[in-house]
ROTOR-945297 format. One record per residue (C-alpha): residue in three letters; chain; x, y, z. Coordinates in pm, 1 decimal. Example, Ala and Ser with C-alpha at 12.3 -4.5 7.8 and 13.67 -1.06 7.14 Angstrom:
2
(site Ala, A, (1230.0, -450.0, 780.0))
(site Ser, A, (1367.0, -106.0, 714.0))
//
This chain:
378
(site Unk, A, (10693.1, -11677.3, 14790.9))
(site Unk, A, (10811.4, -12007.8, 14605.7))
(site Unk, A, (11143.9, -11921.9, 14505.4))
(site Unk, A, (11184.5, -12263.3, 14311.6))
(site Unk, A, (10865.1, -12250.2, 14186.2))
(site Unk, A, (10984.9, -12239.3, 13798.2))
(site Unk, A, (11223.9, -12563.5, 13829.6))
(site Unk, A, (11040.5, -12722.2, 14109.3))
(site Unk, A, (10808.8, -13036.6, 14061.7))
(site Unk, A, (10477.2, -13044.8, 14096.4))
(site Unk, A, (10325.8, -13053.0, 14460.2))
(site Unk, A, (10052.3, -13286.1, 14528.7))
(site Unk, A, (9797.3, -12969.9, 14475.9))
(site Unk, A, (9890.4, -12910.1, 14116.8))
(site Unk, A, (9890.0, -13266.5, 14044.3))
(site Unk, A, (9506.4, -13316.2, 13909.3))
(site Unk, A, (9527.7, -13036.9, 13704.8))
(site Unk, A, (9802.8, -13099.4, 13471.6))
(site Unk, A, (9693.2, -13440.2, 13455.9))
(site Unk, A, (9388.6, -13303.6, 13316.7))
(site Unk, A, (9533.0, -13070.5, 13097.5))
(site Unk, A, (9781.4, -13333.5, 12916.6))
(site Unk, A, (9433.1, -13548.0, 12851.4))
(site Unk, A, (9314.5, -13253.1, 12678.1))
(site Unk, A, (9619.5, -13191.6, 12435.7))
(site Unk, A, (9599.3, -13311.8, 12131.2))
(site Unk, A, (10009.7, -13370.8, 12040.6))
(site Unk, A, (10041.2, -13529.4, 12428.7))
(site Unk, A, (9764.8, -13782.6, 12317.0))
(site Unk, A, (9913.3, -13797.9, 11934.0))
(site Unk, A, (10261.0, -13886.0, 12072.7))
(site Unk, A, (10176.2, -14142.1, 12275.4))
(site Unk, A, (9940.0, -14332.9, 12027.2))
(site Unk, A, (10201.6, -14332.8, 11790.2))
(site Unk, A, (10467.1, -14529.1, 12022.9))
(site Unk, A, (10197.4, -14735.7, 12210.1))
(site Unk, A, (9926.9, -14800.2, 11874.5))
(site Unk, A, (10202.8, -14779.2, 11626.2))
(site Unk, A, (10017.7, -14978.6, 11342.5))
(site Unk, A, (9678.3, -14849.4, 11404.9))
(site Unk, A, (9832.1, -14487.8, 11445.7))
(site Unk, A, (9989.6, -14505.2, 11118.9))
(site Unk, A, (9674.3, -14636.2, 10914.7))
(site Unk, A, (9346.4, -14528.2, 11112.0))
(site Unk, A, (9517.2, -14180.2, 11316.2))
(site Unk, A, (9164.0, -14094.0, 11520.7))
(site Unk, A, (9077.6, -14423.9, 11626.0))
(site Unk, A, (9413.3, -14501.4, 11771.4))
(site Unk, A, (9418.1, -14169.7, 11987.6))
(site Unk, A, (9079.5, -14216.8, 12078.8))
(site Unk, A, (9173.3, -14613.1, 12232.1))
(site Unk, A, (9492.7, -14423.4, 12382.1))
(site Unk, A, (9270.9, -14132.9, 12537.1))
(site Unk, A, (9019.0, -14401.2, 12678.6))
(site Unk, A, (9327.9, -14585.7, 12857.0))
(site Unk, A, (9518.8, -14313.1, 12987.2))
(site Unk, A, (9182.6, -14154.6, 13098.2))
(site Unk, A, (9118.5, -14454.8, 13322.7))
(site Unk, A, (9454.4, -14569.0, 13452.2))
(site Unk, A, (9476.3, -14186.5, 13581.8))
(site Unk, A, (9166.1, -14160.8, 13702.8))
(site Unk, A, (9186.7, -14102.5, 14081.2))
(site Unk, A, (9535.3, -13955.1, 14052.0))
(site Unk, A, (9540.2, -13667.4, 14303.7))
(site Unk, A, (9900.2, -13668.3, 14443.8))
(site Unk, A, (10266.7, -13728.7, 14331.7))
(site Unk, A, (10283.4, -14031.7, 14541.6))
(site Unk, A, (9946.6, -14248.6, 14329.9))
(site Unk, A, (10132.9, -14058.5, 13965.8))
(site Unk, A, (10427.9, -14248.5, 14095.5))
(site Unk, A, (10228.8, -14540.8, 14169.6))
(site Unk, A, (10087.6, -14590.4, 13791.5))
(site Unk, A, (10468.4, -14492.5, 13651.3))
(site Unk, A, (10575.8, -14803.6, 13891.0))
(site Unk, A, (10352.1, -15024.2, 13723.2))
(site Unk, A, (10457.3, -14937.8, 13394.2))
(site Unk, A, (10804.8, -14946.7, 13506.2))
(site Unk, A, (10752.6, -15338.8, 13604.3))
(site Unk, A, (10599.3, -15418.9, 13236.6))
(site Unk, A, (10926.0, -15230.1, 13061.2))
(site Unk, A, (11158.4, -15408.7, 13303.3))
(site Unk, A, (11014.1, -15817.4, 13244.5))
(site Unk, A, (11013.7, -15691.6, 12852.7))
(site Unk, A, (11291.5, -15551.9, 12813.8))
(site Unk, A, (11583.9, -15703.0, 13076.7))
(site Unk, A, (11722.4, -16044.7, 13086.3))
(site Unk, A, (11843.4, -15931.7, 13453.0))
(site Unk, A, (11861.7, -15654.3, 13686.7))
(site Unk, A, (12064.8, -15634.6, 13980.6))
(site Unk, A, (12220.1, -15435.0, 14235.4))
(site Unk, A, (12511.5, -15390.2, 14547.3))
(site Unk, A, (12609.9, -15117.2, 14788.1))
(site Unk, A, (12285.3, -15040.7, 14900.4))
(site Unk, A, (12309.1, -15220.5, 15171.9))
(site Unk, A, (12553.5, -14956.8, 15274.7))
(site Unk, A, (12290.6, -14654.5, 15276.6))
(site Unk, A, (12170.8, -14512.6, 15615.2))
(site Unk, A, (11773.4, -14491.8, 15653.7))
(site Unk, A, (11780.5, -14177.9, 15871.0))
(site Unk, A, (11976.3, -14011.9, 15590.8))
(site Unk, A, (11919.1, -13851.5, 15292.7))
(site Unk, A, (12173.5, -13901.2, 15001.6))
(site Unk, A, (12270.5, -13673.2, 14631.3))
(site Unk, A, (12300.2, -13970.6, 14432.0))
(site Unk, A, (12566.8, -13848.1, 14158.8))
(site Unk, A, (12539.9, -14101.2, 13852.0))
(site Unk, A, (12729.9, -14192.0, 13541.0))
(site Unk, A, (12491.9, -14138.4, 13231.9))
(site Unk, A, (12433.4, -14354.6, 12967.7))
(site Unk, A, (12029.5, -14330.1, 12932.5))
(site Unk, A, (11839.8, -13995.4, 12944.4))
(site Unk, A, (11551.4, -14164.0, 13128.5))
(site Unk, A, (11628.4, -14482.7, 13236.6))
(site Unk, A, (11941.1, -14387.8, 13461.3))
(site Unk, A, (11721.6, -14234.6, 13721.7))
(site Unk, A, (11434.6, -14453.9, 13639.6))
(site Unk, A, (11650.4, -14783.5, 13753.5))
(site Unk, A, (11847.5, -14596.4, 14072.9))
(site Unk, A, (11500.8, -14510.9, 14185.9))
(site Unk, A, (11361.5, -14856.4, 14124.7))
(site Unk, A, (11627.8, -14975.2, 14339.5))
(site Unk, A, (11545.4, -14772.2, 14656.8))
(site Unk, A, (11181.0, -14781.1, 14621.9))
(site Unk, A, (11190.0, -15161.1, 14613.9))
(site Unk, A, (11448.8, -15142.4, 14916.5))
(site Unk, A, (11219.0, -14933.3, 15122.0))
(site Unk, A, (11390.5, -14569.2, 15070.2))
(site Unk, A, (11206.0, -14269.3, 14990.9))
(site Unk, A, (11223.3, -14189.5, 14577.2))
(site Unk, A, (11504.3, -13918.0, 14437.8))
(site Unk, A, (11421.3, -13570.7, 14330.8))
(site Unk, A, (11520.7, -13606.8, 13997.0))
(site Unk, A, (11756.3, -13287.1, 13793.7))
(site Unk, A, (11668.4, -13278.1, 13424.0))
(site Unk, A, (11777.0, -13050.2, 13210.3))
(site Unk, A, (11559.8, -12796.2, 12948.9))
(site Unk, A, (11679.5, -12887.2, 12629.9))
(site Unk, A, (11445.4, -13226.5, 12679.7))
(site Unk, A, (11181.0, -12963.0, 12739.2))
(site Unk, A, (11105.4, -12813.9, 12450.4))
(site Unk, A, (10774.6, -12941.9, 12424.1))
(site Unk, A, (10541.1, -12837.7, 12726.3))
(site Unk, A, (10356.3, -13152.8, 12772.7))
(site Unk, A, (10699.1, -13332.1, 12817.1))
(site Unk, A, (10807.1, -13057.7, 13063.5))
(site Unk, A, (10459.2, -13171.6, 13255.7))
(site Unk, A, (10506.2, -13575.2, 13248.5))
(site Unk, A, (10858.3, -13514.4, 13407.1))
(site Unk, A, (10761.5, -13248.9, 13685.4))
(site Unk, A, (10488.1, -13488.8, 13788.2))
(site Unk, A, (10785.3, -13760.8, 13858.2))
(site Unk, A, (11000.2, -13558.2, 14103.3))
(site Unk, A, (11181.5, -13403.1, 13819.0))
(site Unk, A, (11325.0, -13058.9, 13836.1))
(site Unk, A, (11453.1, -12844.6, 13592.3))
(site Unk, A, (11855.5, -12774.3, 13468.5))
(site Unk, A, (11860.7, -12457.3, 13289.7))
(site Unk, A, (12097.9, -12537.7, 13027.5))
(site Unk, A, (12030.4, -12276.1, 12750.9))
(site Unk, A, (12117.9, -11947.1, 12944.8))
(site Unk, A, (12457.8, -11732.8, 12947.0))
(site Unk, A, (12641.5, -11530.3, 13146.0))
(site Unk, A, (12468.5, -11354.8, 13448.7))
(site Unk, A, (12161.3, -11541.2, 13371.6))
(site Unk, A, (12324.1, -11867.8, 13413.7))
(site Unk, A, (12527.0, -11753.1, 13752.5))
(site Unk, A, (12177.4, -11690.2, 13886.6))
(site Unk, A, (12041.0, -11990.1, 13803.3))
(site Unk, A, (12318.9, -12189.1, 13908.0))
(site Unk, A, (12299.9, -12037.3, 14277.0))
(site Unk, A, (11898.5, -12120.3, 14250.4))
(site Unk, A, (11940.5, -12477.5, 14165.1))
(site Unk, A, (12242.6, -12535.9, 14392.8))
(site Unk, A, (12031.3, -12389.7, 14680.1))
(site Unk, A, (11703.9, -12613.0, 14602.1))
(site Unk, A, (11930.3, -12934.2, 14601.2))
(site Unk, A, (12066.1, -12828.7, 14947.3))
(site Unk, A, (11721.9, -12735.5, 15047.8))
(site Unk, A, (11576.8, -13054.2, 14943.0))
(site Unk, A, (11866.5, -13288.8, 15111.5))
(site Unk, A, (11849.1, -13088.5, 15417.9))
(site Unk, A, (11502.1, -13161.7, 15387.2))
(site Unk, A, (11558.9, -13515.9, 15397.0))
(site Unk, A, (11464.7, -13632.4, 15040.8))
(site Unk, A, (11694.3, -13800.7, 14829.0))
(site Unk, A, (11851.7, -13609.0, 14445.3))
(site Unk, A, (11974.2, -13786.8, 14154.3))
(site Unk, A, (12205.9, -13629.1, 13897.2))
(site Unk, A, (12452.2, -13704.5, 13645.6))
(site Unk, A, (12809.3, -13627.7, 13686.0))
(site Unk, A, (12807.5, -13440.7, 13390.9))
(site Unk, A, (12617.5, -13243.2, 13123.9))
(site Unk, A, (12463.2, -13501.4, 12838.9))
(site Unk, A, (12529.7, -13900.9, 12809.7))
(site Unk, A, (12875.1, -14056.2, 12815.4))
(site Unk, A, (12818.0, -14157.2, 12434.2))
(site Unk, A, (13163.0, -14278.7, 12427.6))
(site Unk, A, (13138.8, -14491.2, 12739.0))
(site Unk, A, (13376.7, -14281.6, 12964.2))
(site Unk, A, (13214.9, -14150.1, 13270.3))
(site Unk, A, (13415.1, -13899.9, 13372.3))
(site Unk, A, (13285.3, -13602.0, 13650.6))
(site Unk, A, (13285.2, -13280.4, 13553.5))
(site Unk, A, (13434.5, -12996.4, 13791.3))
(site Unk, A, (13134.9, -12710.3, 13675.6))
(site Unk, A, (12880.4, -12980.1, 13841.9))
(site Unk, A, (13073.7, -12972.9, 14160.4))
(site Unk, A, (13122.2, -12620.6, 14141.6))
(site Unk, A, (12764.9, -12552.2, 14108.9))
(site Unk, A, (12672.1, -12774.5, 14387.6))
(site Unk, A, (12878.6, -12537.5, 14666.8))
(site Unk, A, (12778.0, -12246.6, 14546.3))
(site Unk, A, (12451.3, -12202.7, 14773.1))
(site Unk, A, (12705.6, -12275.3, 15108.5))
(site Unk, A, (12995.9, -12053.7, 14941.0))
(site Unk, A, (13104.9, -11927.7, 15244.4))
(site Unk, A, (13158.0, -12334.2, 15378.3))
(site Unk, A, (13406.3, -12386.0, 15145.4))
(site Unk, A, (13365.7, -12680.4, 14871.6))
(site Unk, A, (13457.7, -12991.0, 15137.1))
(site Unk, A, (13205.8, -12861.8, 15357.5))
(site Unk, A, (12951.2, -12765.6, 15112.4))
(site Unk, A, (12972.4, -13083.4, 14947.9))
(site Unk, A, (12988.8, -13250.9, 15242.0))
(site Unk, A, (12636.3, -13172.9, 15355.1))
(site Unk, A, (12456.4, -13292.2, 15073.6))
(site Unk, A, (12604.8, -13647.0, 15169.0))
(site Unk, A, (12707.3, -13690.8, 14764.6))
(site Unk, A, (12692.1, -14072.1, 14679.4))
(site Unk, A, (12838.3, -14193.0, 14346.4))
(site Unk, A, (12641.6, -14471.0, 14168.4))
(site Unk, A, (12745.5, -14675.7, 13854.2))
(site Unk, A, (12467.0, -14817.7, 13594.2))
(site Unk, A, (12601.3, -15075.0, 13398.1))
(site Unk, A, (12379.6, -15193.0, 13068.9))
(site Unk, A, (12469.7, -15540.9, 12872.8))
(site Unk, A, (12329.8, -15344.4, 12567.3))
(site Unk, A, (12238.6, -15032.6, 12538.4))
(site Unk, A, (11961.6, -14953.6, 12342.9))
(site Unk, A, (12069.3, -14671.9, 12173.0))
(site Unk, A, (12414.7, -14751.7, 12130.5))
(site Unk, A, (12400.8, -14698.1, 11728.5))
(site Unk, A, (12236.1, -14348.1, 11745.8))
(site Unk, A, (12548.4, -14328.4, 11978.9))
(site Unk, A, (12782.5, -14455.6, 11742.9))
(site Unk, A, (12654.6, -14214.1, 11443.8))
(site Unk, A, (12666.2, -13944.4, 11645.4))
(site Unk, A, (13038.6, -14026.3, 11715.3))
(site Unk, A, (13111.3, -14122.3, 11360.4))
(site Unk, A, (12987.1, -13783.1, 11239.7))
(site Unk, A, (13115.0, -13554.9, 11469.3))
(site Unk, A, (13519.8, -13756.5, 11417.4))
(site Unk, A, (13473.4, -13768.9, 11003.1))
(site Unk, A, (13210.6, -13488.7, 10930.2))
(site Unk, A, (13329.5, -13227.4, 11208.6))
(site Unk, A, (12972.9, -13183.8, 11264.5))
(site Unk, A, (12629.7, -13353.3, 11407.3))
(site Unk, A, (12278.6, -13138.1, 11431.6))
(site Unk, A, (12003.1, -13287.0, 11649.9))
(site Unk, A, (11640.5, -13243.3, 11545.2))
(site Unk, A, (11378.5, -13106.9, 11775.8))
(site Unk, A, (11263.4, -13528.9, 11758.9))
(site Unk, A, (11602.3, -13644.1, 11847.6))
(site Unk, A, (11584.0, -13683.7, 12248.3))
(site Unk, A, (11172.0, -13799.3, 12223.1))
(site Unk, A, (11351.7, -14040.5, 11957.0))
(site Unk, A, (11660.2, -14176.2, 12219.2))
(site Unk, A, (11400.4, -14151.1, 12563.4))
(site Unk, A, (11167.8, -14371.7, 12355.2))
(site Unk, A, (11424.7, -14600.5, 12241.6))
(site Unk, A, (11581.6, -14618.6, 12597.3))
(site Unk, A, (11244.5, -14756.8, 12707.9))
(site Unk, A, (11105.4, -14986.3, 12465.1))
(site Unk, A, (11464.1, -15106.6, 12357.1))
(site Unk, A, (11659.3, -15452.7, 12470.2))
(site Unk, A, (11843.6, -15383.4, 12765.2))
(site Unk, A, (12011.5, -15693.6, 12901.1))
(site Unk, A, (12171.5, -15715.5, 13251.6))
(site Unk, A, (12122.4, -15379.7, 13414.3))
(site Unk, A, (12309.9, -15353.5, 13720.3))
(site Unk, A, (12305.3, -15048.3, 13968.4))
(site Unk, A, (12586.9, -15019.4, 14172.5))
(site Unk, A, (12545.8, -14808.4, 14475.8))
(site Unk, A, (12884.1, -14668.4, 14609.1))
(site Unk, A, (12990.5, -14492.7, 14984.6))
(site Unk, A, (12926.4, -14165.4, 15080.7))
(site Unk, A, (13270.1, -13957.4, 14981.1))
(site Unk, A, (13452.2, -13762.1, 15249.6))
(site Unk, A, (13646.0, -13517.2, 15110.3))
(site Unk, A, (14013.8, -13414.7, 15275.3))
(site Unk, A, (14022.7, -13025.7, 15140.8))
(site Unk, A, (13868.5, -12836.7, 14905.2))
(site Unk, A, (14050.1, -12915.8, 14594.6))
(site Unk, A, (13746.4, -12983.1, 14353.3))
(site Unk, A, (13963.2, -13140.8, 14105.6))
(site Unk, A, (14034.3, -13430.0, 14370.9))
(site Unk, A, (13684.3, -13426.1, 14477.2))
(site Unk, A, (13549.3, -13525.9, 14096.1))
(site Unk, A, (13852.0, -13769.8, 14127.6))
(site Unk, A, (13746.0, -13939.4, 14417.7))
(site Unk, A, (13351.4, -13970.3, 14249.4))
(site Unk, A, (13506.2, -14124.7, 13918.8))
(site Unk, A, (13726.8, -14393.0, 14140.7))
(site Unk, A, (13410.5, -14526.7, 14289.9))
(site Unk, A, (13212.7, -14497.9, 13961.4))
(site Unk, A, (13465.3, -14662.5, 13716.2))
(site Unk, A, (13569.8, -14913.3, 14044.8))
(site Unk, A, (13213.6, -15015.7, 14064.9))
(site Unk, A, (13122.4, -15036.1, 13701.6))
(site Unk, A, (13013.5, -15407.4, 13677.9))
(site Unk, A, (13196.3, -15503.9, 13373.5))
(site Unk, A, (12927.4, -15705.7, 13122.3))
(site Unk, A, (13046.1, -15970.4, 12866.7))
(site Unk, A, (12935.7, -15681.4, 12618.8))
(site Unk, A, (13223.8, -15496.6, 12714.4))
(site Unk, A, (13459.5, -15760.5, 12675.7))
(site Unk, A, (13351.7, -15864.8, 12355.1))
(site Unk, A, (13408.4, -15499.7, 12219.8))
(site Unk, A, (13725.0, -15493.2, 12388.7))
(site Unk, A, (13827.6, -15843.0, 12203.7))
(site Unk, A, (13707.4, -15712.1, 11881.1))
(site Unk, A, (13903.9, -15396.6, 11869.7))
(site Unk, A, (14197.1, -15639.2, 11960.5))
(site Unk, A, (14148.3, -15837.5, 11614.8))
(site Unk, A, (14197.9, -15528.3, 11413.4))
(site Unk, A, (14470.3, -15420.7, 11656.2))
(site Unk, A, (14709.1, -15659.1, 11838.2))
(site Unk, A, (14887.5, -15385.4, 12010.2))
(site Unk, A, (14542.1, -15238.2, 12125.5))
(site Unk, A, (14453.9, -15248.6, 12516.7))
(site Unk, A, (14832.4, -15475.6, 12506.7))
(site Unk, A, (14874.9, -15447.5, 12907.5))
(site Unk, A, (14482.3, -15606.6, 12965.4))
(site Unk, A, (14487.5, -15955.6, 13003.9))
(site Unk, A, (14252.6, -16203.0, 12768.4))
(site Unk, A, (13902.3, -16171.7, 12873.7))
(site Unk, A, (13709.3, -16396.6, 12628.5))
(site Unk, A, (13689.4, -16651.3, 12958.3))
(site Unk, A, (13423.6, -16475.3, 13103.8))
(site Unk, A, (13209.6, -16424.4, 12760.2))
(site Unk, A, (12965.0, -16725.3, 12703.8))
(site Unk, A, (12862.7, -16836.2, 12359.2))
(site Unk, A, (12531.2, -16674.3, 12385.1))
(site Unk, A, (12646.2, -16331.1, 12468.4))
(site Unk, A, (12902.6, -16353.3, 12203.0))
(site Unk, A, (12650.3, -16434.7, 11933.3))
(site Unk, A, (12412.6, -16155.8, 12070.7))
(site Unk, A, (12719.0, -15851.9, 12034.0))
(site Unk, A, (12788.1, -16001.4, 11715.5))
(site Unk, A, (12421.8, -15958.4, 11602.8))
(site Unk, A, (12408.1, -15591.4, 11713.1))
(site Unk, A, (12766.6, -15591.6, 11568.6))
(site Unk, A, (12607.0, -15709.3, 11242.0))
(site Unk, A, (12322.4, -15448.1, 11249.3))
(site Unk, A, (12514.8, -15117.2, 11285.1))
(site Unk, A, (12608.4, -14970.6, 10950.6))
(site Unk, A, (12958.6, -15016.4, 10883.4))
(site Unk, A, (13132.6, -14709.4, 10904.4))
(site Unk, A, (13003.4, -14631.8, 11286.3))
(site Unk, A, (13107.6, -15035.3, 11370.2))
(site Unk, A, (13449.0, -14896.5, 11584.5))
(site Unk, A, (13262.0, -14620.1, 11731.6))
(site Unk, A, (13012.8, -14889.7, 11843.5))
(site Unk, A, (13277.1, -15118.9, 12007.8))
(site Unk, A, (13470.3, -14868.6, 12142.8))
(site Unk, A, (13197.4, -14704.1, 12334.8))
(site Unk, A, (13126.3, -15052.1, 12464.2))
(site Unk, A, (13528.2, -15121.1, 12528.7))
(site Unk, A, (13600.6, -14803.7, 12694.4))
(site Unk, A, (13465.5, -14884.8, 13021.1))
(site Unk, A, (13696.0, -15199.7, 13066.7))
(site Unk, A, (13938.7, -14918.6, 12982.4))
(site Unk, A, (13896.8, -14734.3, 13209.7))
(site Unk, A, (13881.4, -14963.2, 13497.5))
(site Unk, A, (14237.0, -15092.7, 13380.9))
(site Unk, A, (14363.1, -14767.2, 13414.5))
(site Unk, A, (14277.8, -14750.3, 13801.9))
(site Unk, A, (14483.4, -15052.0, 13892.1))
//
């Protein structure tokens, strides 16, 4: 019996079918002309999800196993990153073993980028692709459920309560163990939803969850075997940094914010197609952990997150900005506007310019809190 069969991925078996079934649904093919055919879509509907059924028909013809879906995401992957990134870098993973198998545990600022970039990295350096956790509330719609369980994506059950959600817990603890002990690499994100206010910070239940399958270990141990690595994604701009901002805005000054069923298709799809920048993925050590004090153990993953964090002229900017308004803001932090060249200045200040004016200090502070943070490890 599968016992991980309902968050699993697909195996290579299963792959053909749903890739036939998502040609065959109508709001699968609908979506996707609308983002790729957006003009055509919008004035002549039929013809521009006919075109889009014709393409993805071919491109995925011949795609039998996980490892040729992969193939076709990769080449997409190459067109987003030359279209969308000025740069994109890395360090530390020079530092990874080859005969071992690593739970990569991530900051979060993109709901499908993140991964998409820390896998790019390995892939391109020779390593195996990560097992990727996602969680249900970005599956409400079936056919997006299917795209990401074809990509090494398995499933976070997020909605459920009490003994439903102890159950599940155990499950998905046990399937990361079993897939690290199975030598394949896991990505997941220190903590439930983005960091929309820039401060990655881990959070204890993840950890907690993660030694529950090897209980009995205790929490160094059980962490221990899954060989946790923390990585740090740093974006010049983030794409969706004024959705961000609103949401901030209207959760400080309204006391509430309600997400539409559209609202993480909307910030995925943004994520992608949007102006990223320098992306830089910073790969840190494998953490050894003295006792098992979990509170020190999320400690020791934010130290190596925040420490790695490569700091963009973005960040300074926002940080300089906030200054203006504020002498005494951020007083102990020395003067950064050295390292900010004319040209990044004048792009902040455009996006500055853009965002409506009441979510402007939400904006730079999401973008300042990061240099924050690091000043608050030294």
């Amino acid at each position: 019996m599968d016992q991980f069969q309902d968050i699993r991925p697909y195996h290579d078996d299963e792959v053909r079918p749903v890739i036939d079934t998502l040609l065959s649904n109508p709001e699968f093919i609908s979506s996707v002309a609308s983002f790729a055919l957006p003009k055509l879509y919008r004035w002549l509907p039929p013809v521009a999800r006919f075109l889009t059924h014709r393409k993805l028909a071919a491109q995925l013809n011949g795609v039998n196993t996980v490892k040729s879906m992969q193939g076709v995401i990769a080449s997409y992957m190459d067109q987003m990153i030359e279209k969308t990134t000025s740069k994109l870098t890395n360090s530390g993973i020079e530092n990874l073993a080859r005969d071992k198998s690593y739970l990569f545990v991530s900051n979060h600022r993109d709901i499908a980028m993140d991964p998409a970039f820390v896998n790019y990295m390995l892939y391109h350096a020779g390593f195996n692709t990560m097992f990727i956790a996602i969680g249900d509330n970005l599956l409400k719609r079936p056919f997006v459920s299917d795209l990401m369980r074809l990509n090494k994506s398995f499933i976070v059950k997020r909605s459920l309560k009490g003994r439903d959600l102890l159950k599940s817990s155990k499950q998905l603890s046990e399937y990361i163990h079993y897939l690290v002990e199975n030598k394949d690499n896991v990505w997941i994100a220190q903590r439930e939803g983005r960091a929309k206010d820039g401060v990655d910070r881990t959070d204890t239940a993840l950890l907690k969850m993660l030694s529950m399958a090897r209980r009995e270990l205790g929490l160094k141990e059980s962490l221990g075997a899954l060989h946790i690595v923390p990585v740090s994604i740093s974006y010049e701009f983030d794409p969706c940094d004024a959705l961000k901002a609103d949401e901030l805005y209207q959760k400080k000054e309204l006391g509430t914010y309600s997400k539409n069923e559209q609202s993480d298709i909307n910030s995925i799809v943004q994520g992608m197609i949007g102006f990223k920048g320098h992306v830089h993925v910073a790969f840190g050590e494998e953490i050894c952990l003295d006792d098992d004090d979990v509170e020190a153990a999320a400690q020791l993953i934010d130290r190596q997150i925040v420490g790695n964090y490569l700091l963009q002229p973005s960040n300074y900017f926002a940080l300089e900005k906030l200054r203006e308004n504020d002498p005494e803001f951020a007083k102990g932090i020395a003067p950064t506007a050295e390292v900010m060249s004319e040209a990044s200045i004048a792009q902040m200040q455009q996006r500055l310019d853009q965002a409506a004016p009441n979510i402007r200090p939400y904006l730079l502070e999401m973008y300042a809190n990061p240099v924050l943070s690091r000043a608050k490890q030294l």
